[in-house]
SEVEXSE-877794 format. One record per residue (C-alpha): residue number from 0; residue in one letter; x, y, z. Coordinates in steps of 0.2 Angstrom, whole numbers. Layout:
<sites>
<site num="NUM" residu="a" px="X" py="Y" pz="Z"/>
...
</sites>
This chain:
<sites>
<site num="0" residu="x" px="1033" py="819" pz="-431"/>
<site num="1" residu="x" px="1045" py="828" pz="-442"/>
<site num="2" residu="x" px="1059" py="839" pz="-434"/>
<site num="3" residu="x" px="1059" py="857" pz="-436"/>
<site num="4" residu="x" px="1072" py="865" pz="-445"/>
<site num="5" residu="x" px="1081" py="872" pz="-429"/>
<site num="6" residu="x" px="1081" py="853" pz="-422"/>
<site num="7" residu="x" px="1088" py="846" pz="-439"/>
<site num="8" residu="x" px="1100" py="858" pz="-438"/>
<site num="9" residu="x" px="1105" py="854" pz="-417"/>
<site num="10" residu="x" px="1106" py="836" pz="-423"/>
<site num="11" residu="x" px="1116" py="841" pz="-439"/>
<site num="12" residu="x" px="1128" py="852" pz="-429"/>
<site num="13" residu="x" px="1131" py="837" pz="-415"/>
<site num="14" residu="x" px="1131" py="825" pz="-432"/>
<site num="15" residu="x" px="1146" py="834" pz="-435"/>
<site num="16" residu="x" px="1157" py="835" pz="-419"/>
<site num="17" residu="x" px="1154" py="817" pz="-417"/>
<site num="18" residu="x" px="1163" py="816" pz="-435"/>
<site num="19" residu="x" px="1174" py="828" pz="-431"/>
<site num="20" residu="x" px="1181" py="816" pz="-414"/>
<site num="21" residu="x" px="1181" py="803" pz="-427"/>
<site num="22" residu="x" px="1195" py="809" pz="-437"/>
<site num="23" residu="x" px="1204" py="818" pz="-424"/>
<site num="24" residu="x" px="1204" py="804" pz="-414"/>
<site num="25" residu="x" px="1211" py="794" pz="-430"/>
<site num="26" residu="x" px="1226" py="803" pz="-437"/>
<site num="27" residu="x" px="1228" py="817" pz="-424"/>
<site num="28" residu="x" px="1245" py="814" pz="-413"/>
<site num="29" residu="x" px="1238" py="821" pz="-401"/>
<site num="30" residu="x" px="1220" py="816" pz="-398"/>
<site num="31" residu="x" px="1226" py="799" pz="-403"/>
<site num="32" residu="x" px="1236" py="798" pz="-386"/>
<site num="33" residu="x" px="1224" py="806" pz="-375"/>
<site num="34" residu="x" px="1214" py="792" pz="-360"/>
<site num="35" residu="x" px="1201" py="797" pz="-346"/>
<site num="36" residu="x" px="1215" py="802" pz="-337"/>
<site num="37" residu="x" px="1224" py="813" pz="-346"/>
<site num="38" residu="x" px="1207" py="825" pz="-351"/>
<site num="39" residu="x" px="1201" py="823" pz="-334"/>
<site num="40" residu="x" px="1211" py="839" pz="-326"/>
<site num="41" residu="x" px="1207" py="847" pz="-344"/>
<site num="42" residu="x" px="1189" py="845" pz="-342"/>
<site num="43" residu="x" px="1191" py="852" pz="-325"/>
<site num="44" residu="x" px="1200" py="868" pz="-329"/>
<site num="45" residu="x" px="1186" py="871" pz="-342"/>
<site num="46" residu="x" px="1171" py="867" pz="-329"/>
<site num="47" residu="x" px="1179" py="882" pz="-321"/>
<site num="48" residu="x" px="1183" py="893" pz="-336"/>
<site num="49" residu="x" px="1160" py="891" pz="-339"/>
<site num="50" residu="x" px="1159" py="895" pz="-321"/>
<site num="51" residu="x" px="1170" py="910" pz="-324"/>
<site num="52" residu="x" px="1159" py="914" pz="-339"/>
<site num="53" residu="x" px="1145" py="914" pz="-329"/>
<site num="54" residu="x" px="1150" py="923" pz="-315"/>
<site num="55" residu="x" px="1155" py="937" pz="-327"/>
<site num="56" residu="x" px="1139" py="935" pz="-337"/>
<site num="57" residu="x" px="1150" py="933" pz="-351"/>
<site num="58" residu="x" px="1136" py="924" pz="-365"/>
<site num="59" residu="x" px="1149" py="923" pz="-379"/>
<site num="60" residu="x" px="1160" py="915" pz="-366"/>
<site num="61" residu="x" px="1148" py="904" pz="-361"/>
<site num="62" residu="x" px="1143" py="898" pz="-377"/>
<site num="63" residu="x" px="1164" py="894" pz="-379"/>
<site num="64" residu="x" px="1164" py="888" pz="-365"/>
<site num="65" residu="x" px="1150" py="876" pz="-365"/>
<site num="66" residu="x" px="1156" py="871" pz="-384"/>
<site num="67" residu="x" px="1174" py="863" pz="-375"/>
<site num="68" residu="x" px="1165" py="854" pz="-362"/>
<site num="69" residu="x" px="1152" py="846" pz="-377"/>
<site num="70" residu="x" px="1170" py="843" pz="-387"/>
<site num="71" residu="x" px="1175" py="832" pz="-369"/>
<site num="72" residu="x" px="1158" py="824" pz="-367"/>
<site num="73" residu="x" px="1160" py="819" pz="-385"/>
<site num="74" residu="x" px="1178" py="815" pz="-384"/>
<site num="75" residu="x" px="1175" py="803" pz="-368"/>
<site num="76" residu="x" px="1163" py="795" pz="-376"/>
<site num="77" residu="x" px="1173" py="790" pz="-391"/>
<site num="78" residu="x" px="1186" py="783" pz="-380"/>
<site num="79" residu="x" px="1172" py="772" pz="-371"/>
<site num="80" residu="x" px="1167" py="766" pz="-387"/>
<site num="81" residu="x" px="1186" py="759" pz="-391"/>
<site num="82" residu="x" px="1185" py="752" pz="-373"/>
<site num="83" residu="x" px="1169" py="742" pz="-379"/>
<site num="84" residu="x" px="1161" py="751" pz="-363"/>
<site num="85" residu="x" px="1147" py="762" pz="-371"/>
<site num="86" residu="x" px="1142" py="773" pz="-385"/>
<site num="87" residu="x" px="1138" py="789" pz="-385"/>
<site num="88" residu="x" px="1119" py="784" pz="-390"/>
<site num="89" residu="x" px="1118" py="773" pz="-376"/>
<site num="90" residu="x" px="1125" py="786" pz="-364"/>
<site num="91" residu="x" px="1113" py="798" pz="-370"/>
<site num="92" residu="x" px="1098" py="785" pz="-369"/>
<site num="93" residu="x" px="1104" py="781" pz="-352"/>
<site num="94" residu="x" px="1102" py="801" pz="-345"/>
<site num="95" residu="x" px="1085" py="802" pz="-355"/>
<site num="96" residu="x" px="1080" py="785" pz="-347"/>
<site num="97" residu="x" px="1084" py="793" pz="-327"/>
<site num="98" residu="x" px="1075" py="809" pz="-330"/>
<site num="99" residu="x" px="1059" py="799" pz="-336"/>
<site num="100" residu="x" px="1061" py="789" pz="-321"/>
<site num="101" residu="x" px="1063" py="805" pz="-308"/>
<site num="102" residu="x" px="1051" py="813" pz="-317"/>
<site num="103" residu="x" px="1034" py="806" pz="-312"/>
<site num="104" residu="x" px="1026" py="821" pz="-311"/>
<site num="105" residu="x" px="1029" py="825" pz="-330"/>
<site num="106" residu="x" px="1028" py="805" pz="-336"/>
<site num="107" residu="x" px="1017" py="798" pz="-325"/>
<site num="108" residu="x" px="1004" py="799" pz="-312"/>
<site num="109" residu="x" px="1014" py="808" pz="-297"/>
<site num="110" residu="x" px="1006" py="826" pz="-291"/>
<site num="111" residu="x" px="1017" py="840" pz="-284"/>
<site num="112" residu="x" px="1016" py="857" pz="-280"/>
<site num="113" residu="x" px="1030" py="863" pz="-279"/>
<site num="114" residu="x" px="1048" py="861" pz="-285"/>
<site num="115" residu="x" px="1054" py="855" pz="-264"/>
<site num="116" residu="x" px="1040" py="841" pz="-268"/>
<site num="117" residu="x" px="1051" py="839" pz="-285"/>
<site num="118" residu="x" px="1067" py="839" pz="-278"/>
<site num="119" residu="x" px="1061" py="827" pz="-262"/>
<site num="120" residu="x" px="1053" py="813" pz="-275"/>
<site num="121" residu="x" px="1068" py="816" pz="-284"/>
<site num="122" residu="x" px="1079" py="808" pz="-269"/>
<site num="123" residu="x" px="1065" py="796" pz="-263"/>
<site num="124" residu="x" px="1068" py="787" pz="-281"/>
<site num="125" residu="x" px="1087" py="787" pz="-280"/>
<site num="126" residu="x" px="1085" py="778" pz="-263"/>
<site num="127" residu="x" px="1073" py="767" pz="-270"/>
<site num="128" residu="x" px="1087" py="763" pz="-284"/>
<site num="129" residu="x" px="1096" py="755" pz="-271"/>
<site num="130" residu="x" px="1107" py="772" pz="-264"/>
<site num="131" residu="x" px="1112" py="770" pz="-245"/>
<site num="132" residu="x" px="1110" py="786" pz="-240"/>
<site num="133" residu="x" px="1103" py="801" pz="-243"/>
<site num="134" residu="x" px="1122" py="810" pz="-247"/>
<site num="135" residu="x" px="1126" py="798" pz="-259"/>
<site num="136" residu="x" px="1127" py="806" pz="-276"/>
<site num="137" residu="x" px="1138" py="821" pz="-268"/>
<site num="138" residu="x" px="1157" py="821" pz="-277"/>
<site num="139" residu="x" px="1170" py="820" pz="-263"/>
<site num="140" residu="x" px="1181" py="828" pz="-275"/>
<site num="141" residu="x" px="1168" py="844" pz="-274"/>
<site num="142" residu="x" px="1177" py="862" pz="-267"/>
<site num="143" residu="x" px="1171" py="860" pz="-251"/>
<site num="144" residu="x" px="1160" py="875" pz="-250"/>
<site num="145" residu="x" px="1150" py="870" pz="-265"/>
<site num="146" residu="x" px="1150" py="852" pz="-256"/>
<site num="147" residu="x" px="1143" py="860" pz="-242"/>
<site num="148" residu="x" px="1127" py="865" pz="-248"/>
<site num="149" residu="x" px="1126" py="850" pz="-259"/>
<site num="150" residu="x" px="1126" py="841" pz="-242"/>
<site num="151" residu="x" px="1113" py="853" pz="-235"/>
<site num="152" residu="x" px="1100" py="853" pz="-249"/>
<site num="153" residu="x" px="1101" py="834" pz="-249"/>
<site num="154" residu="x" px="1098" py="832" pz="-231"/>
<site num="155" residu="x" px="1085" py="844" pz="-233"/>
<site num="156" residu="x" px="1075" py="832" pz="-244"/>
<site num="157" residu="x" px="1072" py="821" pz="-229"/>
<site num="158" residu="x" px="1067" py="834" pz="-216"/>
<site num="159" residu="x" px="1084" py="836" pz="-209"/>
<site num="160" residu="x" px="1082" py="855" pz="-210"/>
<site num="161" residu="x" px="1079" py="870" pz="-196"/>
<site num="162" residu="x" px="1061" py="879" pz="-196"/>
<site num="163" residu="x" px="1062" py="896" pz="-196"/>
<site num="164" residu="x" px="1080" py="908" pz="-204"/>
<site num="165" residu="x" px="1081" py="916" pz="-187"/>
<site num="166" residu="x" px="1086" py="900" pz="-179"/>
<site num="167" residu="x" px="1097" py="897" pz="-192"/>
<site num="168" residu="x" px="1104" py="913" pz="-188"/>
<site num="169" residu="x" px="1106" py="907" pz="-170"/>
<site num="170" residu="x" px="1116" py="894" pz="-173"/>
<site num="171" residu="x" px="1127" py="906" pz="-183"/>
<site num="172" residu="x" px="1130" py="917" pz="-167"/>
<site num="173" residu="x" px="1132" py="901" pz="-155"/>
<site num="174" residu="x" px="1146" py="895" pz="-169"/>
<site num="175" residu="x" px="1155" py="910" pz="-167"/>
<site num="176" residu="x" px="1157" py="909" pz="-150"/>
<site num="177" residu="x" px="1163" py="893" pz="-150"/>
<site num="178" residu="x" px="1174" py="901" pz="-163"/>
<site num="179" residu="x" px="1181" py="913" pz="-151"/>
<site num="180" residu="x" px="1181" py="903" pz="-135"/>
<site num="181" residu="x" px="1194" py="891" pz="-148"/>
<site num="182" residu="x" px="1204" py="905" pz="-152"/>
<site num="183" residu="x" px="1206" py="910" pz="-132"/>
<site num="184" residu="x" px="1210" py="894" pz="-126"/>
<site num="185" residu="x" px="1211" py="879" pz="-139"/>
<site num="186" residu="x" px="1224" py="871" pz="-151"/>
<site num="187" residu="x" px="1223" py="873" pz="-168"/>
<site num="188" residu="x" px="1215" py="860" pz="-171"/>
<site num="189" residu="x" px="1198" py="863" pz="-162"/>
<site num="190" residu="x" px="1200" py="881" pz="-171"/>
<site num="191" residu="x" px="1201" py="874" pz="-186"/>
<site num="192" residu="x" px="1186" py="862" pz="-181"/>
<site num="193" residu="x" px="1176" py="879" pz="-176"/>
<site num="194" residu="x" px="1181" py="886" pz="-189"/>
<site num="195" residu="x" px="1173" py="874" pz="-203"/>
<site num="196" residu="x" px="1157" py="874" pz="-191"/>
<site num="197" residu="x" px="1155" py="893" pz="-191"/>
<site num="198" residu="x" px="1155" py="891" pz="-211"/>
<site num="199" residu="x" px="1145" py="877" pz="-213"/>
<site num="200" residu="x" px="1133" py="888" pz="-204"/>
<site num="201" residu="x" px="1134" py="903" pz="-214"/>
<site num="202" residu="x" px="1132" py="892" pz="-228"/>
<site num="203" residu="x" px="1115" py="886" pz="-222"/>
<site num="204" residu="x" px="1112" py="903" pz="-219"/>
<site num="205" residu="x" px="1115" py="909" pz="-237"/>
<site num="206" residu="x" px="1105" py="894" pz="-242"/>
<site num="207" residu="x" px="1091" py="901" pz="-231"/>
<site num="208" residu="x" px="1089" py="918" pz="-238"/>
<site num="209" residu="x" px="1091" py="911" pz="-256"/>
<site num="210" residu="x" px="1109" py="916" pz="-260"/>
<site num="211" residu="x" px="1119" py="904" pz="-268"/>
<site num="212" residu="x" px="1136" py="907" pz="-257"/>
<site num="213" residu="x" px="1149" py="898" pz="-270"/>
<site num="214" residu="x" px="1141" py="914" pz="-282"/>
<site num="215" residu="x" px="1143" py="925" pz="-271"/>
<site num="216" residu="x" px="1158" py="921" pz="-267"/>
<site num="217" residu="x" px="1165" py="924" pz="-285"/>
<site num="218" residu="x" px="1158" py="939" pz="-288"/>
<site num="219" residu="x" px="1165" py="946" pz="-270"/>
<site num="220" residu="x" px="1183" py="937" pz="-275"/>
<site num="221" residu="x" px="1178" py="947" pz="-293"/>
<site num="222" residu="x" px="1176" py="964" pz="-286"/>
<site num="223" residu="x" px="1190" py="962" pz="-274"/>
<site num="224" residu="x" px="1203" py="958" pz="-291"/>
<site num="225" residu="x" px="1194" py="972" pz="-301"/>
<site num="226" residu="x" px="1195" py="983" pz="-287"/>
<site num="227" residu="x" px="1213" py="978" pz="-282"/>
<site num="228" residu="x" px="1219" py="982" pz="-298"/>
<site num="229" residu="x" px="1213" py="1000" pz="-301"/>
<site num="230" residu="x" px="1220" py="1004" pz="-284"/>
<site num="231" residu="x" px="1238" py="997" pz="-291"/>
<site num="232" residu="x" px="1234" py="1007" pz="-307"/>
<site num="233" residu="x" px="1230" py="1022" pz="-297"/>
<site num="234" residu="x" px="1245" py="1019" pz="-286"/>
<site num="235" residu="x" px="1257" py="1020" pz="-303"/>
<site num="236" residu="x" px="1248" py="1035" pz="-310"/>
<site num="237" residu="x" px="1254" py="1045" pz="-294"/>
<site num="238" residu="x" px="1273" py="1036" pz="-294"/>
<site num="239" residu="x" px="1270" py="1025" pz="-279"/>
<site num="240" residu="x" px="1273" py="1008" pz="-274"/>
<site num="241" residu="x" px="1264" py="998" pz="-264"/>
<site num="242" residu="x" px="1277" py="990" pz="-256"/>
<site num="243" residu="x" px="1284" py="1008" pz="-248"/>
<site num="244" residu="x" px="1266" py="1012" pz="-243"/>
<site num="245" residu="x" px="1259" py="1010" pz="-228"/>
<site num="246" residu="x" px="1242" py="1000" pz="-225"/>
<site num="247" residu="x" px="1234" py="1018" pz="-220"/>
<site num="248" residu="x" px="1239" py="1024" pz="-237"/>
<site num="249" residu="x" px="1233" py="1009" pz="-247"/>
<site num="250" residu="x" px="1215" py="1010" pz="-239"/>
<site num="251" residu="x" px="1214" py="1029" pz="-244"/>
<site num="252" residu="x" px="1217" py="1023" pz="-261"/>
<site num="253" residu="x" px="1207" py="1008" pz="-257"/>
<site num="254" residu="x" px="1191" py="1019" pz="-253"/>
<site num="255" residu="x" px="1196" py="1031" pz="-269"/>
<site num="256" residu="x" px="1193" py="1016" pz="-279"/>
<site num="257" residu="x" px="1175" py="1012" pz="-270"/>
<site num="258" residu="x" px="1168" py="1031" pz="-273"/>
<site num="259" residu="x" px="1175" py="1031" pz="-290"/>
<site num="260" residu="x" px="1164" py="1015" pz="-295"/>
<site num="261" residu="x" px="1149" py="1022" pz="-285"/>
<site num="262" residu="x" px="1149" py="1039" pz="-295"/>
<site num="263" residu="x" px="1153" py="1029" pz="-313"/>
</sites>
């Protein structure tokens, strides 16, 4: 099977990053000093830098993006290499090998009908790869609301799930009363306990109604900023400062702000 041109040029184009990390890796000062360690905070700040892309809808930031994070996955792999660990082929070969294997609906004789029954073979198999538990797999180093769903889907795939939203709903409300009934009469400790309940629960109820809460979140911290900064824009245009303003003041703005988006 010969490869069509725009595959000959992906391989070409990865051909020549992996060439690329070679050299850098080889007389560059400071690739040459970089371990697993140093890159890993890198790495992570441009995880979040894609997300932020994303969030946005930012395509060319995204493709930027997603080009640092290739440069790291390349770059790691060099460094496996010198360590005798891995190569990047057999790294590649090793994630090609696990979706064959978790996907026996495509490569062999499994039937589903939906992507739940993809998502429930999916862990059935990683238990069968020896996996303890079902929540094996989740990052502890995960923020924790993104952990939380994690957590949920995965329990999810075993049955560990409510029935209807409304009950879900239910065990919202009952939360927040135990919320309340913290803030009346326990420590802070129980508060903060109620307090990580009540969101667990509103998590499962975003996951519910098919909002991804970690995006929504984003978007709402985005509108906040944006919104935010016109008001302090808005502020200087008239001569004010926030800081001799009171809160009264800073809403009018506030809602001056919100009208002036909904009529643009």
């Amino acid at each position: 099977m010969h490869p069509t041109p725009q595959r000959a040029a992906d391989l070409d184009a990865f051909g020549r990053l992996i060439d690329i990390m070679d050299e850098l890796r080889e007389k560059c000062p400071w690739d040459k000093k970089q371990t697993l360690d140093s890159l890993r905070s890198l790495t992570l700040e441009e995880t979040y830098e894609l997300a932020d892309a994303i969030t946005l809808g930012d395509w060319k930031g995204v493709k930027e993006e997603l080009g640092d994070l290739m440069l790291h996955l390349v770059f790691y792999s060099r460094i496996g290499k010198e360590q005798g660990q891995f190569t990047i082929a057999e790294m590649i070969h090793g994630i090609c090998d696990k979706l064959i294997k978790r996907h026996p609906h495509i490569y062999g004789d499994v039937q589903v009908n939906n992507e739940e029954d993809v998502k429930r073979n999916w862990e059935q198999i990683k238990l069968s790869e020896g996996k303890k538990s079902v929540l094996a797999g989740v990052p502890a180093s995960l923020p924790a609301l993104v952990k939380a769903l994690r957590l949920q889907e995965k329990a999810k795939q075993v049955g560990f799930e409510w029935e209807q939203t409304d009950q879900v709903l239910e065990k919202v409300r009952e939360e927040e009363v135990e919320l309340m009934q913290a803030i009346e009469q326990g420590s802070a400790e129980e508060q903060e306990a109620e307090f990580g309940d009540l969101l667990f629960s509103w998590i499962n109820y975003a996951r519910f109604i098919g909002v991804d809460p970690e995006s929504a979140l984003s978007r709402t911290n985005q509108k906040f900023i944006r919104r935010f900064q016109s008001l302090e824009a808005l502020a200087s245009q008239r001569g004010l400062q926030l800081s001799g303003m009171s809160l009264s003041e800073m809403d009018g703005l506030w809602n001056e702000v919100k009208e002036s988006e909904r009529s643009a």
